[in-house]
TORTORKOL-450849 format. One record per residue: residue in one letter; x, y, z of N, C-alpha, C in turn. Coordinates in steps of 0.001 Angstrom, whole numbers, plus 524288, in hexadecimal, padded with zeros to 5 digits. Layout:
<rs>
AXYZXYZXYZ...
</rs>
This chain:
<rs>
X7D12D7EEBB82E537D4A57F31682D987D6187F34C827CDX7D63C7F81D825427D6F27F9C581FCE7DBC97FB2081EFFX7DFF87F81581D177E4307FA8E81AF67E5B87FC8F815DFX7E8127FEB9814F47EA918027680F387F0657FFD280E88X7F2667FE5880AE47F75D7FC8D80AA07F8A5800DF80572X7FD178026B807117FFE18060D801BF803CD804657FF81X8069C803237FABB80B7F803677F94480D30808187F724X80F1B80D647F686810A6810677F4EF813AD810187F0A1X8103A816AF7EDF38150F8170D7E821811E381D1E7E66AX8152781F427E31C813CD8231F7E22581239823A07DD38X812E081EA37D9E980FF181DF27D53880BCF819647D695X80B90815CC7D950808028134C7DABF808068111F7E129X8028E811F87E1B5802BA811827E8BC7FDCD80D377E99DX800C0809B07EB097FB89804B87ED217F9248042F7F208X7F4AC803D57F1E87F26C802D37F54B7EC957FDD87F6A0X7EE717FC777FB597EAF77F64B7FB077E94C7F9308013EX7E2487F5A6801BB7DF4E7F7A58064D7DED57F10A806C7X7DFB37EFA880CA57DCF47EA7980DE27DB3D7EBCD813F9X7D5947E909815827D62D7E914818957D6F27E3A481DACX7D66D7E4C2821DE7DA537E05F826187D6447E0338297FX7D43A7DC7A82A237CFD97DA9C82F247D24B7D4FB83175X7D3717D6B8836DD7D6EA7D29F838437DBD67D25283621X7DB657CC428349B7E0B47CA8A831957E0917CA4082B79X7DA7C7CB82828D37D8EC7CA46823F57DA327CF588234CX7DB597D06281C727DCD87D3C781A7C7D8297D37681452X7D4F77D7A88132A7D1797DA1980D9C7D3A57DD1C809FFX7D4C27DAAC805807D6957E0598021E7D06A7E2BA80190X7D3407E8B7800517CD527ED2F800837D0B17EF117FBD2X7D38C7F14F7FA867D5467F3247F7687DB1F7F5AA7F367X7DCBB7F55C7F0E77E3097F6597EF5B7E2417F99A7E99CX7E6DB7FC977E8347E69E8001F7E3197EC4B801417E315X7ED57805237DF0A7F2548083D7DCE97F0B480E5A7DD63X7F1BD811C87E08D7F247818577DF497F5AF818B97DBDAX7F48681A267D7907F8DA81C027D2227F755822177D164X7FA038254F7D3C87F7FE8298A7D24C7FBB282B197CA83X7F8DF82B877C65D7FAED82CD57C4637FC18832657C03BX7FF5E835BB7C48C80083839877C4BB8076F83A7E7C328X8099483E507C2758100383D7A7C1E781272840B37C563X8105A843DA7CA528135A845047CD7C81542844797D1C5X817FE842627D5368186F83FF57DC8181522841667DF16X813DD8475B7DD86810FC848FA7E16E80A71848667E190X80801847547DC30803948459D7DAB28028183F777DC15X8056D83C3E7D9EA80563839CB7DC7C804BA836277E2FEX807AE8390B7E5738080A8395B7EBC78023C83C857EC87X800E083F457E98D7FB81841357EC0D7F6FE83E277EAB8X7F68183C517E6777F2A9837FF7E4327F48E832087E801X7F7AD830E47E9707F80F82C057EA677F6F582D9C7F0A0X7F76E831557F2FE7F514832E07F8107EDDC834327F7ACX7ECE2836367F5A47E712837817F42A7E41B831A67F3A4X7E71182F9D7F1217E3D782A347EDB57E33D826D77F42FX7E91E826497F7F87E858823877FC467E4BC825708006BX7E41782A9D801777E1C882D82803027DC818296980365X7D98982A637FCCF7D3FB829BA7FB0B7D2BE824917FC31X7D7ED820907FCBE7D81D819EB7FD727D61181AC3802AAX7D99D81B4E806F67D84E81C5D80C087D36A81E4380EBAX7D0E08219B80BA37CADD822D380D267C834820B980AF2X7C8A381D5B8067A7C6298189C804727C3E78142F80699X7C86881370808167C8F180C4480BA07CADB80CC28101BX7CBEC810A5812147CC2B81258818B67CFDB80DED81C6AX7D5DF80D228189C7D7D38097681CAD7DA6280D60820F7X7DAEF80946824C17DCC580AD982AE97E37380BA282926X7E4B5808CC828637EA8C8053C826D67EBD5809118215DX7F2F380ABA8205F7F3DE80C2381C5E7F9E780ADE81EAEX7FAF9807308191B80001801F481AC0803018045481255X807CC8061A814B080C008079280F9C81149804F780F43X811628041580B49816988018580AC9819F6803D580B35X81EF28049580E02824358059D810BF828748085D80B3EX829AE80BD38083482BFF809C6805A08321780603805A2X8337280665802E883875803BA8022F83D31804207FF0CX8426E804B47FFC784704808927FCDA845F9809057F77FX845FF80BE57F4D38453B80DF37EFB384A8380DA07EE5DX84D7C80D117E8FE8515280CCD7E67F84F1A812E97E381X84A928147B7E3B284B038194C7E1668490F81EA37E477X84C2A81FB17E64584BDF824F47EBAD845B9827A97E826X845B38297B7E31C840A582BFB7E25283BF0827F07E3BEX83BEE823A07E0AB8384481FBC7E0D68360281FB27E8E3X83B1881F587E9B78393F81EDF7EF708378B824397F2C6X8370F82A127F0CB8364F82DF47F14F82FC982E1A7F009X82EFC82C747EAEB82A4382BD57EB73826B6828E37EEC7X829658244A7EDD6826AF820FD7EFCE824C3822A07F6FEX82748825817FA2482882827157FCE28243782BC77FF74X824D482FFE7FB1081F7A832D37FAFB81968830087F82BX8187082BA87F60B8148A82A2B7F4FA8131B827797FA4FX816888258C7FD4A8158F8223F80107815088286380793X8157182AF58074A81544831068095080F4D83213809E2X80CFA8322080447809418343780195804F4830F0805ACX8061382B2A80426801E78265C8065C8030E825D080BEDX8051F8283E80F91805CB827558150A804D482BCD816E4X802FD82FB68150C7FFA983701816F87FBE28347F81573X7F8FD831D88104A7F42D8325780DB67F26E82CC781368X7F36F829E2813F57F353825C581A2E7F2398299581E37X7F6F982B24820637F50E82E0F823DB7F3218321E8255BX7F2AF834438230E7ED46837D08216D7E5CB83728822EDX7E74A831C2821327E2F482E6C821287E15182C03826B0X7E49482C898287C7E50A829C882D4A7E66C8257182EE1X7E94C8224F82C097EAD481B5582A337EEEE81B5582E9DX7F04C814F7830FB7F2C681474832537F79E8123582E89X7FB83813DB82E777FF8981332828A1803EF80FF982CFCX8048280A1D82802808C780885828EB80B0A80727823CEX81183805F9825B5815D18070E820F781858800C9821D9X818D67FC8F81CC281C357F8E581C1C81D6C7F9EE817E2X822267F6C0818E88287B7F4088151B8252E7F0168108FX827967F14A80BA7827287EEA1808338281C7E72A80A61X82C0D7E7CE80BBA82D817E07580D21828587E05981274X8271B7E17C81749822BA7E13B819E881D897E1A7816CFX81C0B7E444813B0817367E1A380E5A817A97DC1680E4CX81BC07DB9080AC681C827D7A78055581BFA7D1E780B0FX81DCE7D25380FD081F717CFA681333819797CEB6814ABX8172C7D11C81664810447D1E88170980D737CC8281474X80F327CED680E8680A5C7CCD280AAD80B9F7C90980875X811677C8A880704814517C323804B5817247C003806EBX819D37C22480B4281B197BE0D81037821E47BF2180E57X8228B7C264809CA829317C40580AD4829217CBBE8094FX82D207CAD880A5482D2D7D28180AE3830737D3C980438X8314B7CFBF801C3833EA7D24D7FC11830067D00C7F8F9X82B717CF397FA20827607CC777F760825D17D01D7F05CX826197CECA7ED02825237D1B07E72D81F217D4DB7E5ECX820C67D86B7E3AA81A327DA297E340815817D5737E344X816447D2677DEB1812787CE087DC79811F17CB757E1EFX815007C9817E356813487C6787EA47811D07C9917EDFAX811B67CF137EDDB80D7C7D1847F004808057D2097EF79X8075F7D2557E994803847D4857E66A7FFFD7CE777E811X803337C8CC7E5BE800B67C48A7E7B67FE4E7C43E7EC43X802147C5187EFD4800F17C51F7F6827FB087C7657F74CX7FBC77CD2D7F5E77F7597D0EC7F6997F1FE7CE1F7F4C6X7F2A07CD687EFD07ECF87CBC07ECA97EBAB7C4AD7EFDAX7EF317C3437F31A7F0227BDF17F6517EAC07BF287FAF9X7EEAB7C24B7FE267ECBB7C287802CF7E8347C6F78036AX7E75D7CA637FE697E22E7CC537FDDA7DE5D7CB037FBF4X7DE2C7C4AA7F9047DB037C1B87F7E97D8427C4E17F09DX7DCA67CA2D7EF697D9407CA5D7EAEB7DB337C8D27E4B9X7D8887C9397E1937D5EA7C6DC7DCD87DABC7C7F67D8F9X7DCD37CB767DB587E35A7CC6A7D6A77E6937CF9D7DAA3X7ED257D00E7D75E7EFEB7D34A7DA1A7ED117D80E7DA30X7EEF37DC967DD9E7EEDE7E1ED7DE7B7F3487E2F97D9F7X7F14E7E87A7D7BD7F7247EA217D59D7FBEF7EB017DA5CX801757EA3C7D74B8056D7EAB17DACD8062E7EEEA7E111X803E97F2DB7DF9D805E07F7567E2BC7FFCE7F6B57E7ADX7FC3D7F5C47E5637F8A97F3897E87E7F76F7EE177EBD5X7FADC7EAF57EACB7FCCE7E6077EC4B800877E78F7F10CX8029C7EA067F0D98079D7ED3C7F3D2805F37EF407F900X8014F7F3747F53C7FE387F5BC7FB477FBAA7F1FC7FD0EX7F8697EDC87FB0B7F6037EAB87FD867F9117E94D80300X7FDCB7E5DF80148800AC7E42F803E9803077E699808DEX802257EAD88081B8050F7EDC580B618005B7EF1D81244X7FA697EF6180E617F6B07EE46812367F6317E9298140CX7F7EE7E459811767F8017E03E812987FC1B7DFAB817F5X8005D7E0A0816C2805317E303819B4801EB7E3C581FCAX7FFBA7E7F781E5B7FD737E9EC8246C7F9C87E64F82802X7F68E7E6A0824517F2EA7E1AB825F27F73E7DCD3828EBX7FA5F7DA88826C07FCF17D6DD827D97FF907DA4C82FE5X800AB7DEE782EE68040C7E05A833BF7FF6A7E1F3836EBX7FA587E23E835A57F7C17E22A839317F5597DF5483D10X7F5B17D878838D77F3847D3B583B987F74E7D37284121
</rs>
């Protein structure tokens, strides 16, 4: 089974593909969508298009997003909000089965505590995917987040 893990953002959106046979878990693939454009709404359309083109790419079954979590900045979290909008039509659309976790249920997944720091993610990830360096941050994230699933599927 092929999963998609997302972390959402509307300036940068990660995404990690692993797939799950059994109880073993393959990285296939992870990146950054940066659309760089200067308007919300260009944006939200490029970072939907781009997932779109991922999805008929690598054809996962599975499309697993991170939950957000209270914003101290009502806009910040407005966006964040419609970028994460954008990537759950451009899913189902597709036909994915979409599931949604909590930042602390990740971090709890992959590092074994739920306030776990980027870097002990990023470690974790490049750990238990057996590869050759970290992922950049936001791709470490999504990894994890397919990792996440994988883990609730065993």
């Amino acid at each position: 089974m092929r999963i998609i893990g997302i972390d959402p953002g509307s300036r940068s959106t990660g995404f990690g593909i692993i797939d799950l046979h059994k109880t073993k878990y393959t990285y296939v693939a992870s990146g950054c969508l940066q659309p760089n454009c200067t308007t919300l709404p260009q944006r939200l359309q490029i970072i939907h298009n781009h997932l779109v083109e991922l999805i008929q790419q690598y054809q996962p079954l599975i499309f697993a997003i991170e939950q957000p979590f209270v914003h101290h900045n009502p806009a910040s979290a407005l966006k964040l909000a419609q970028a994460r909008g954008a990537l759950l039509v451009a899913a189902a659309n597709q036909q994915l089965d979409i599931y949604e976790y909590f930042p602390t249920e990740i971090k709890q997944a992959v590092v074994g505590k739920g306030h776990a720091s980027k870097t002990q993610v990023q470690y974790m990830v490049r750990v238990l995917l057996t590869l050759s360096s970290s992922p950049q941050t936001d791709a470490a994230d999504a990894l994890a987040v397919a990792i996440c699933h994988a883990h609730r599927c065993r």
